[in-house]
N, C-alpha and C positions, 0 to 999 in steps of 0.2 A: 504494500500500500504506500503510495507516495502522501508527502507532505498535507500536497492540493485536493486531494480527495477527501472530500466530506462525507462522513457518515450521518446518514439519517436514521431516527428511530424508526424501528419498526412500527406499522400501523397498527393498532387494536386488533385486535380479532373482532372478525363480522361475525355477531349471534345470528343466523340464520331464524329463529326462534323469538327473535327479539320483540314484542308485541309495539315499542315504542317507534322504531324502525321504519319510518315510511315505505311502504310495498313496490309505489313509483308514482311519479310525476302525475299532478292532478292535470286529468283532459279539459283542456276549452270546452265549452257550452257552444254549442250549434245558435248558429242565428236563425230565424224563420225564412230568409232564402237563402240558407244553404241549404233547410232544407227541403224546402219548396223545387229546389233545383235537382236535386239527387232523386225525391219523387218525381219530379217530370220527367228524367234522364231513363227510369228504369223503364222496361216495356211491362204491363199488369201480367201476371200470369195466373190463366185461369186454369185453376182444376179440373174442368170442362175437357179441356184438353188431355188431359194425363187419364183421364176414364176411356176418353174417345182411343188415345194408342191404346189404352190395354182392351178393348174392343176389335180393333182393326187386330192388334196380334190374335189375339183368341181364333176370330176370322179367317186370317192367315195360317196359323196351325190346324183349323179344323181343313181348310182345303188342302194342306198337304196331306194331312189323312187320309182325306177321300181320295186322292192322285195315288199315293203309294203305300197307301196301310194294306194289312193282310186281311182285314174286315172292316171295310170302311166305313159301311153304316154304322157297325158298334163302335168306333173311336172314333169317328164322327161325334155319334149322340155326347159320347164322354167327355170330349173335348169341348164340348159347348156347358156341359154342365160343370168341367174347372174353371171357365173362363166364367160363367155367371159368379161363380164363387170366389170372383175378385171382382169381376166388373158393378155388378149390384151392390157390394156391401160401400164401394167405391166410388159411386154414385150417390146413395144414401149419404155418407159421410160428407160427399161436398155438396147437397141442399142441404143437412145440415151447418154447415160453417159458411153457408152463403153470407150473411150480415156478419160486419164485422164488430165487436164488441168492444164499449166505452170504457171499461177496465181491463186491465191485464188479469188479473185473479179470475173474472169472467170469461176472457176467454180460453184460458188454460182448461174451466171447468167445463167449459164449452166442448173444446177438444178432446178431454179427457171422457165424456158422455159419448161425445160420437163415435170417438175410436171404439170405446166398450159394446155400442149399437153395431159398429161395423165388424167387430172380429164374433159377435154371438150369431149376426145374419151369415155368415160364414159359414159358421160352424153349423147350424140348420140347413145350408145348403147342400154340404156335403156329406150331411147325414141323410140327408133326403136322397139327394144320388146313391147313397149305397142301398137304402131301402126300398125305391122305385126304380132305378132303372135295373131294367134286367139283363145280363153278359156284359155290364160296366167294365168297360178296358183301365182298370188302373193305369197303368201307364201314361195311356194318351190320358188322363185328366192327372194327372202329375205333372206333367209336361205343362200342359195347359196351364194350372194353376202357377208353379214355379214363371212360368214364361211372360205371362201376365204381370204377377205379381214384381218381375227385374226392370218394370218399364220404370217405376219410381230411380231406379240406378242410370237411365236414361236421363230422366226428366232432370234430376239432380245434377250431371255430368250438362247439359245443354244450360240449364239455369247458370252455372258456375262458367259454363265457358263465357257466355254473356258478361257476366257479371267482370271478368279478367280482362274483356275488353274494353270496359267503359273506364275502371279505374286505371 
C-alpha cells in the first residue's frame, strides 16, 4: 500500500430484513392525461373475441375429425361436446364481466363468482357428455377441450406482443 492511498471504512452491513429500510424510490403520480393518453393509445380488447377463437378452433378440430378420424361421426359428436365445455362456460363468464365495476374489491368478487359459474358449467358439461353421448371418443374431446382451452396462451402472447410495441 502506498502512502497516497486512502483507506475507507467499510460500509455497514445492509439488513436485508430491515423494516426501517426504504424498499425503493417512491413512483410519481400519473396526471389525468397521461392517463387519458395511454387509454386512448391501447386498442379495447374484447372477450368476445377470445370465445369466438376458441369456437373457430373447436370448428377447426371437429373438421379434421371428420376428414381423417377412424369414426368420424363419433369424434365429431365429441369434439363439439369438449369444445362447448370451454366455449359456453366462456361465454357465460364474459356476459358476466361485461360492466365494469366502480371498486376494485367488486370486481375481484365479480370475477371471482364468475370464474366459480364458469368452471361448475364445465364440469356439468362434461359430465353430461359422458352420461349422454353414446361411443364418446375421449380422445377427440380431450383434444378439443385442451385445444380450446391454449387459445387464452394465444390471446395473452398477441395482447403482450401489442403491448411491447407501443411502449
Amino acid at each position: 500500500m502506498t502512502a497516497t492511498t486512502k483507506v475507507r471504512p467499510a460500509d455497514p452491513p445492509v439488513d436485508s430484513w430491515d423494516d426501517e429500510a426504504p424498499d425503493s424510490e417512491p413512483v410519481p403520480l400519473w396526471t389525468a392525461q397521461q392517463v387519458q393518453a395511454l387509454v386512448a393509445r391501447e386498442k379495447p380488447f374484447s372477450l368476445w373475441r377470445v370465445v369466438a377463437l376458441q369456437a373457430a378452433v373447436g370448428g377447426l378440430l371437429a373438421l379434421v375429425w371428420w376428414l381423417f378420424g377412424s369414426a368420424p361421426a363419433q369424434q365429431v359428436r365429441s369434439t363439439v361436446w369438449g369444445a362447448a365445455a370451454v366455449v359456453l362456460p366462456h361465454a357465460v363468464m364474459a356476459w358476466g364481466l361485461r360492466r365494469p365495476a366502480v371498486q376494485a374489491q367488486a370486481a375481484f368478487l365479480s370475477f371471482l363468482v364468475w370464474e366459480l359459474i364458469k368452471v361448475g358449467l364445465a364440469v356439468v358439461i362434461l359430465v353430461a357428455a359422458a352420461w349422454l353421448v353414446r361411443d364418446l371418443s375421449w380422445p377427440a374431446l380431450l383434444v378439443a377441450l385442451i385445444a380450446c382451452l391454449k387459445v387464452h396462451l394465444g390471446a395473452w402472447w398477441w395482447l403482450s406482443r401489442a403491448v411491447r410495441r407501443t411502449n
